[in-house]
N, C-alpha and C positions, 0 to 999 in steps of 0.2 A: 052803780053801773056806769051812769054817764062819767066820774071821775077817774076809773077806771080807763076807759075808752079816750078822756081826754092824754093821761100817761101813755097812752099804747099807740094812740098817734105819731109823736114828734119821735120815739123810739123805734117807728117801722120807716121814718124818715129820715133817720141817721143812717138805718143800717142800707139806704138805696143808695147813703154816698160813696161806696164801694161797687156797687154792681155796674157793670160797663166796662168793667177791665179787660180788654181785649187785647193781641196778639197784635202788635204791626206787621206793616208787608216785609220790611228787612227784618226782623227779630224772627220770622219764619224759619232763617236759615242758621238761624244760631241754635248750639244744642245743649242738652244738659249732661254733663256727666258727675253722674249722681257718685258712682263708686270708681272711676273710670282715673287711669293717671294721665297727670298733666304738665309731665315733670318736663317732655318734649316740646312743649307748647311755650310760647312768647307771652310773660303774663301784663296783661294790658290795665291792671289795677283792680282796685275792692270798690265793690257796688253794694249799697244797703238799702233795701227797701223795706215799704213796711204798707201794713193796710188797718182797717179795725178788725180787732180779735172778739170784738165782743160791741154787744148793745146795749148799754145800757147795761143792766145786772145779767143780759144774757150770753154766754160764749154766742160766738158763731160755730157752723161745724167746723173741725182740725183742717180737714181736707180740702175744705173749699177755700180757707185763708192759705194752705201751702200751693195750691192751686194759682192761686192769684199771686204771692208772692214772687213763684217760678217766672209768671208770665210777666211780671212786673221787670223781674230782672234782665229777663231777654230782651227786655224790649231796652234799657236801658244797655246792655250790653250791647247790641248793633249800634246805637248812637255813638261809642265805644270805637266803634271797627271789632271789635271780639265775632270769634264767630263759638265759641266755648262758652258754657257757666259751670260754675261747681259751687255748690253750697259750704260755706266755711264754716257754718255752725246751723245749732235747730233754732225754727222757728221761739223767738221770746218775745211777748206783749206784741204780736203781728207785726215786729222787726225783723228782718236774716239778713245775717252777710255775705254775700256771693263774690268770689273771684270771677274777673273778666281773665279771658286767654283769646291768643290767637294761633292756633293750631293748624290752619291751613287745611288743603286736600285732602293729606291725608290720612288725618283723623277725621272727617265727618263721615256719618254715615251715609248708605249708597241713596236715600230719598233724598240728602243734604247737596250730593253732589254734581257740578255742571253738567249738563248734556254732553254727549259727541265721545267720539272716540278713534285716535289716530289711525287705528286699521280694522273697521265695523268687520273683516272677517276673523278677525284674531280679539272677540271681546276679550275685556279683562276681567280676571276675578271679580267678584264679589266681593266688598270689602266688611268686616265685621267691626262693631262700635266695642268698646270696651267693655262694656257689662251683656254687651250682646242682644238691647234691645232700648229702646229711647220711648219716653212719656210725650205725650201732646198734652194742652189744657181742652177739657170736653164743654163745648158749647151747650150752657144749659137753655131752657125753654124761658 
């Protein structure tokens, strides 16, 4: 038991060195486009990030490493000036390669985009994202 308890220790202490990954205040406004084209967009370079995929002999969940990886990149992508990401490949060993873009106006979606509007009685459409809907990372407990 106690030997047990001593390995299970330092391997719930690894796996804390990943939790805290959180969102910056400019990486807010960067988005993802998961399936979305970015062939109109300015590409501002490849970003790779990585986290731990596993503890020890344990995976971590899938989701919660793609999760962190997303947020990793955005946040690296606004240091960037990007206000785009797109994933260039899948997640391998809690590594992905992300393309930085800078796509401007108007392709962000309508929560992405500036306040105001040149004639508040003639609003403008509603603008649609390319796959017609964008992820957040969920703030766990």
């Amino acid at each position: 038991m106690r030997k047990t308890l001593l390995l299970l220790v330092p391997v719930a202490l690894l796996g804390a060195c990943t939790w805290g990954i959180t969102l910056d205040d400019a990486a807010k406004n960067v988005r993802t486009a998961w399936s979305g084209d970015v062939s109109s967009c300015h590409d501002m370079g490849k970003v790779t990030v990585s986290v731990m995929d596993h503890v020890g002999p344990v995976n971590r969940n899938d989701i919660k490493v793609r999760d962190e990886l997303e947020v990793m990149a955005r946040n690296e992508a606004a240091k960037m000036h990007a206000d785009t990401i797109k994933p260039l490949g899948e997640p391998n060993n809690g590594s992905q390669p992300w393309g930085a873009y800078q796509c401007g106006n108007t392709q962000l979606a309508p929560a992405n985009r500036p306040a105001g509007n040149a004639n508040p009685a003639n609003p403008a459409p509603p603008a649609t994202t390319p796959g017609g809907f964008e992820t957040y990372p969920i703030k766990s407990n």
